[in-house]
C-alpha positions as CSV (number, residue, x, y, z in Angstrom):
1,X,-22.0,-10.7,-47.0
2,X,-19.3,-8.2,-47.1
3,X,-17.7,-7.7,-50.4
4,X,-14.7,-5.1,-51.5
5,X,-15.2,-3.3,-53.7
6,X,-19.2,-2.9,-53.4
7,X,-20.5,1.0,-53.1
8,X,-20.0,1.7,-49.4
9,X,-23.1,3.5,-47.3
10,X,-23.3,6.9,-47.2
11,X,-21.2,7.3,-50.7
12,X,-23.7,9.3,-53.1
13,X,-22.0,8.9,-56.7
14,X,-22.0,12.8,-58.3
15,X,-20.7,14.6,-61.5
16,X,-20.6,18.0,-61.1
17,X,-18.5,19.4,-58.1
18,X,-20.2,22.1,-55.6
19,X,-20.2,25.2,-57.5
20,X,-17.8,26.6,-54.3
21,X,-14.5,24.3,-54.1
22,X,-14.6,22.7,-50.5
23,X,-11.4,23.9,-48.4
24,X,-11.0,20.2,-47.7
25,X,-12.0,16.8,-49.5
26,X,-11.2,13.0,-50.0
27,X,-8.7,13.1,-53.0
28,X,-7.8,9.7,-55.0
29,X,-4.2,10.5,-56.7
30,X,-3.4,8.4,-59.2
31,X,0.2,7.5,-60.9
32,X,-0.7,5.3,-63.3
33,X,-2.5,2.4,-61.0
34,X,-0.7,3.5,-58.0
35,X,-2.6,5.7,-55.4
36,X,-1.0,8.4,-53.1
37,X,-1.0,7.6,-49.6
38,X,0.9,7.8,-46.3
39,X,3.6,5.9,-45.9
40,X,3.1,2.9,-43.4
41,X,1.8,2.1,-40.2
42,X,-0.9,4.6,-40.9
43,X,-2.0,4.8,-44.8
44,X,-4.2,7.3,-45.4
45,X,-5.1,9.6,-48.5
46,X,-4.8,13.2,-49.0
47,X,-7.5,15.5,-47.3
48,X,-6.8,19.1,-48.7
49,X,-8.3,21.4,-50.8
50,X,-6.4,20.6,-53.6
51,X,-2.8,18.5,-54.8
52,X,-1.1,21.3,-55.6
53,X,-0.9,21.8,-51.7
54,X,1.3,19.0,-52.0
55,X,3.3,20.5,-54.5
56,X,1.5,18.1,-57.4
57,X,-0.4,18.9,-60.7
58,X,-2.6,16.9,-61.4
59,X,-3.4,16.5,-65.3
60,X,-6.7,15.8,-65.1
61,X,-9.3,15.6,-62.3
62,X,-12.8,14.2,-62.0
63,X,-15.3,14.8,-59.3
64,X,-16.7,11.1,-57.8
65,X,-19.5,12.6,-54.8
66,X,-20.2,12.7,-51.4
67,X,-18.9,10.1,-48.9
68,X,-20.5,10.7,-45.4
69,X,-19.8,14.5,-45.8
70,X,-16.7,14.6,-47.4
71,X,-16.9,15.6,-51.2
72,X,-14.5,13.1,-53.3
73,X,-12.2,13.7,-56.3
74,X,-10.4,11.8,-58.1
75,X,-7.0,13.1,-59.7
76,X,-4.2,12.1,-62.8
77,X,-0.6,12.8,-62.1
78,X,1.8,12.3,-65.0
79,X,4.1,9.0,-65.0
80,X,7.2,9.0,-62.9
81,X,6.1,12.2,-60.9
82,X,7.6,11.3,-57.2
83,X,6.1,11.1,-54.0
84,X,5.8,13.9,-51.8
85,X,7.9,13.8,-48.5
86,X,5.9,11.4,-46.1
87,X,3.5,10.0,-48.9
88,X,4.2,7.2,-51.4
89,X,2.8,5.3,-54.4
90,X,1.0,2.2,-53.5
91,X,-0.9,-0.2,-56.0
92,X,-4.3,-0.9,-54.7
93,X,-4.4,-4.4,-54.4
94,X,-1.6,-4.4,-51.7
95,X,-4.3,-1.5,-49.9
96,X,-6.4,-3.9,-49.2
97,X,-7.5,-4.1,-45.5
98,X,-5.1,-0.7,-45.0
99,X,-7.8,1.4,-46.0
100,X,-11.1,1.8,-44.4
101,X,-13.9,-0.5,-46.1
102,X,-15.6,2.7,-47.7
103,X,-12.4,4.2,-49.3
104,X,-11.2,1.1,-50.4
105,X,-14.4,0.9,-52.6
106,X,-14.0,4.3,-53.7
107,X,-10.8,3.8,-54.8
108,X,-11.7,1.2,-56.6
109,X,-14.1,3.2,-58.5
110,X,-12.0,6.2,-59.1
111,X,-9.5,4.3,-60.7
112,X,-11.6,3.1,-63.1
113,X,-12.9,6.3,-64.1
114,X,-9.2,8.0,-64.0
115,X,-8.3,5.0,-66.8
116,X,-11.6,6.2,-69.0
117,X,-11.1,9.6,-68.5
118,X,-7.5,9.7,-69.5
119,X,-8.2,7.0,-72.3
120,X,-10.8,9.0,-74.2
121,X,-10.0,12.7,-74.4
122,X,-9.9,12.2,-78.0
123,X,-13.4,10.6,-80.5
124,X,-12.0,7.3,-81.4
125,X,-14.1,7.9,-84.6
126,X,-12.6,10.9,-86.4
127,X,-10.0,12.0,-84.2
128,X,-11.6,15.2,-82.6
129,X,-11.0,16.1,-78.7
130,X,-13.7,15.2,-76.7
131,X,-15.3,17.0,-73.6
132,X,-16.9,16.1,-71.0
133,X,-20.7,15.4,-70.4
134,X,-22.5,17.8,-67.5
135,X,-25.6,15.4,-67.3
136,X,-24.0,11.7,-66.8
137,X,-20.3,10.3,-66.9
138,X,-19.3,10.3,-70.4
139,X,-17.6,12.2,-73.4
140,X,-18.8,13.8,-76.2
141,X,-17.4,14.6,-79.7
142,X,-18.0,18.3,-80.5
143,X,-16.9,16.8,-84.6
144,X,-19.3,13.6,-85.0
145,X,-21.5,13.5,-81.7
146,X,-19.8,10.3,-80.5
147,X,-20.5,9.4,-77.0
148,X,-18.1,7.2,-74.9
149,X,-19.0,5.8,-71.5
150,X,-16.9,4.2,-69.2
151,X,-15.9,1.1,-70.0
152,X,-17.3,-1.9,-68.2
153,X,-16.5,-5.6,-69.1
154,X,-18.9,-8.1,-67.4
155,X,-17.2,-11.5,-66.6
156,X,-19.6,-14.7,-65.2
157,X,-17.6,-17.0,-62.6
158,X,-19.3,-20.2,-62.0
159,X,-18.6,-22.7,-58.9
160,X,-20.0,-26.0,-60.0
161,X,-21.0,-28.5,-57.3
162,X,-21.1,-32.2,-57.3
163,X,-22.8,-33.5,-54.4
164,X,-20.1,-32.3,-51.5
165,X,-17.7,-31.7,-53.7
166,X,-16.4,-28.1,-55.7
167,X,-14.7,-27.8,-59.1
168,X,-11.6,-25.7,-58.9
169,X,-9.4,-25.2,-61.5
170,X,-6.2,-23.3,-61.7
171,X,-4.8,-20.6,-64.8
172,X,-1.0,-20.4,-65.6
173,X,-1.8,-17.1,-64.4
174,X,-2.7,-17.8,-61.0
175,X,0.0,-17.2,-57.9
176,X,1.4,-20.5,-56.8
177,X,-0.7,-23.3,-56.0
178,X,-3.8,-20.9,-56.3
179,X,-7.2,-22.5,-57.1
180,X,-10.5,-21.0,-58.2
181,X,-13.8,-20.8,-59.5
182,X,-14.0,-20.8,-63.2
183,X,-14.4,-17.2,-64.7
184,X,-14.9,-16.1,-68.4
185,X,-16.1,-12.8,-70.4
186,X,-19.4,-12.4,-72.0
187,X,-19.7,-12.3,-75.4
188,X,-21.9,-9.8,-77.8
189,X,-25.3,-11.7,-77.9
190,X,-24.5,-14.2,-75.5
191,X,-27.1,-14.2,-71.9
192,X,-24.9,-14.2,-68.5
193,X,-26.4,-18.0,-68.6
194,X,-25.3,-18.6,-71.9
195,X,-21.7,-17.1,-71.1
196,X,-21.5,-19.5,-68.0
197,X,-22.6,-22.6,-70.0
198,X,-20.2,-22.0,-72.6
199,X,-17.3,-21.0,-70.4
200,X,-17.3,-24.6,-68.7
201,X,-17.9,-26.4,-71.4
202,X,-14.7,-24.9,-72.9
203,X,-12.4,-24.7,-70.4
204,X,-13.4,-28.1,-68.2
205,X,-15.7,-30.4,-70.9
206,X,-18.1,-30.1,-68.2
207,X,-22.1,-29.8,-68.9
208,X,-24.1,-27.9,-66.1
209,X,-27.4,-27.1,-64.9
210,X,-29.3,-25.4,-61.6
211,X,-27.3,-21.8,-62.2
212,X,-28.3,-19.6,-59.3
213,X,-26.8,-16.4,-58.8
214,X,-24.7,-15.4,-56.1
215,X,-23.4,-11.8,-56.3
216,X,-21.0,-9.2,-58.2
217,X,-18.2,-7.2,-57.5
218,X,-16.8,-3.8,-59.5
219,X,-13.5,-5.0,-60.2
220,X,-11.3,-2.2,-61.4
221,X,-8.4,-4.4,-62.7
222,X,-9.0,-2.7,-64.8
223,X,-12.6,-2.2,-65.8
224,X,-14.6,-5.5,-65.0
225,X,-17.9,-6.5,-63.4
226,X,-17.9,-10.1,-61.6
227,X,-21.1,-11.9,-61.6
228,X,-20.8,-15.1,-59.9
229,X,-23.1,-17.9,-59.8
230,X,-23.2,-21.6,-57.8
231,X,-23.7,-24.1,-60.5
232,X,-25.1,-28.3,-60.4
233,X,-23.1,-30.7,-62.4
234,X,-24.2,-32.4,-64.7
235,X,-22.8,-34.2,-67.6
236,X,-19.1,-34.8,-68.7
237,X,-15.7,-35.5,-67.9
238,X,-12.8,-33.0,-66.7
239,X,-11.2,-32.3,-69.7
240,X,-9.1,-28.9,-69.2
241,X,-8.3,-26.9,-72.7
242,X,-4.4,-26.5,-71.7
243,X,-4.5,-22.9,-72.2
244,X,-7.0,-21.0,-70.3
245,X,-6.8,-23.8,-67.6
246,X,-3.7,-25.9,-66.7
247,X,-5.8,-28.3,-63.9
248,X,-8.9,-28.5,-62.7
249,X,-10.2,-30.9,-60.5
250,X,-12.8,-32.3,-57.9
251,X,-12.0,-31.2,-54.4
252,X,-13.9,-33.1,-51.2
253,X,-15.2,-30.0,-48.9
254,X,-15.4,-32.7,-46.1
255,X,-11.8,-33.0,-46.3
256,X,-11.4,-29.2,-45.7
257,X,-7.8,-29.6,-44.9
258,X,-7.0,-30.5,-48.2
259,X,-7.9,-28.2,-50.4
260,X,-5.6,-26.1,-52.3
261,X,-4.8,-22.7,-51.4
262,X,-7.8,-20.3,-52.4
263,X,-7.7,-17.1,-53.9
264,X,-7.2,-14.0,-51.6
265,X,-10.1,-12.7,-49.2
266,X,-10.1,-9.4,-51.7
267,X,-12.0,-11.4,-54.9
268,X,-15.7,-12.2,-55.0
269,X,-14.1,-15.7,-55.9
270,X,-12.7,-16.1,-52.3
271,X,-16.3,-15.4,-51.0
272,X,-18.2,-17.3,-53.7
273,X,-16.1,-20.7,-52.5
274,X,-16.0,-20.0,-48.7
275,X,-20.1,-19.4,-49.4
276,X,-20.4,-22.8,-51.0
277,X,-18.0,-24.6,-48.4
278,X,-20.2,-22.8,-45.0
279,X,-23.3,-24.1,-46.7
280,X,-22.1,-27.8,-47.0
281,X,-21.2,-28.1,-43.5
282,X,-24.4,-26.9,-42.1
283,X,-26.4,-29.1,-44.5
């Protein structure tokens, strides 16, 4: 199983850069969400000692590691800086399958600590500007001793199985026609069991049991952690909430060529379902 976003091989995650700058590295430029890259057919990012050899500043940098043996950086640009000649700003979700597997998940992560970087420079406590940690990733106030780390919000998604069948379910938020596993955030206190249980029951009236987990995915839109699980019925009737969920339904996995249109290859959802369906027809 092959998901994006996962830590590629040969990445080793690191916070202090080599004491000598390397004349060339893997930078991850950031406007906003948007990453600098070639412009199409051939998307690639910036291999140079620095941005300011494309003529850019950045505001803030953060070193991410080795990949293979290429040392990584992240970088900030402020909002509505242009494009270089021959580059251009790309969101990452519309990178997916242009970049190599490897960068792709590094880009993934380097957004997310771009966001907590830029988000934190001052203590959210009393006010005081922070600065950065030698010995992990995090921010420290110099004032109060507050330490912030970079924010991570774990979110269960369940598939629930009945017999041959799957219960998908689609949001108001979801593209056209799109159907999907249900998903939720955990709550202070709350077990990633507990979250899943509860998250059903609210959204679908639907009781559960047999939670096995499948996998999780880093997914920097912008800070979460997916943890999916396959899931038995077992009590209740659909009854959607009308807010989270607009329908959710039973769908027949021996009548493949019916079911609604899936969530992109990019989610853990995508796999999570395709998972559940290759199991079904083997059985």
């Amino acid at each position: 199983m092959n998901l994006p976003f996962q830590w590629p091989p040969g990445y080793a995650a690191a916070i202090q850069p080599p004491a000598d700058a390397p004349e060339r590295a893997l930078w991850f430029v950031f406007r906003g969400a948007e990453l600098l890259v070639t412009v199409p057919p051939s998307v690639e990012l910036p291999h140079c000692g620095h941005p300011n050899i494309l003529g850019m500043m950045p505001q803030r940098v953060q070193y991410l590691g080795v990949l293979g043996e290429q040392h990584c950086f992240s970088a900030e640009l402020a909002a509505g800086v242009a494009a270089p000649q021959g580059w251009v700003w790309q969101g990452l979700r519309g990178l997916f399958g242009a970049l190599d597997d490897a960068q792709f998940a590094l880009a993934g992560r380097a957004l997310q600590i771009v966001d907590w970087d830029r988000t934190h420079q001052y203590c959210g406590a009393c006010g005081t500007a922070t600065a950065a940690r030698t010995s992990e990733r995090s921010r420290e106030c110099p004032a109060c001793g507050l330490v912030a780390y970079p924010r991570l919000a774990p979110a269960v998604m369940a598939l629930v199985r009945r017999g041959r069948q799957l219960l998908l379910a689609r949001s108001p938020r979801f593209a056209k026609g799109v159907y999907s596993a249900l998903a939720g955030f955990v709550e202070p206190g709350e077990t990633l069991e507990q979250c899943l249980e509860r998250e059903v029951h609210e959204e679908v009236g639907i009781g559960v049991c047999r939670v096995r987990y499948f996998a999780s995915q880093p997914w920097p839109f912008p800070h979460s952690l997916m943890i999916a699980f396959f899931a038995d019925y077992e009590s209740g009737e659909i009854r959607v909430d009308g807010d989270e969920i607009e329908d959710a339904r039973w769908f027949d996995v021996e009548n493949i060529e019916n079911l609604p249109r899936l969530p992109a290859r990019i989610s853990i959802a995508r796999s999570l379902i395709d998972a559940a369906i290759g199991e079904m027809h083997v059985v």
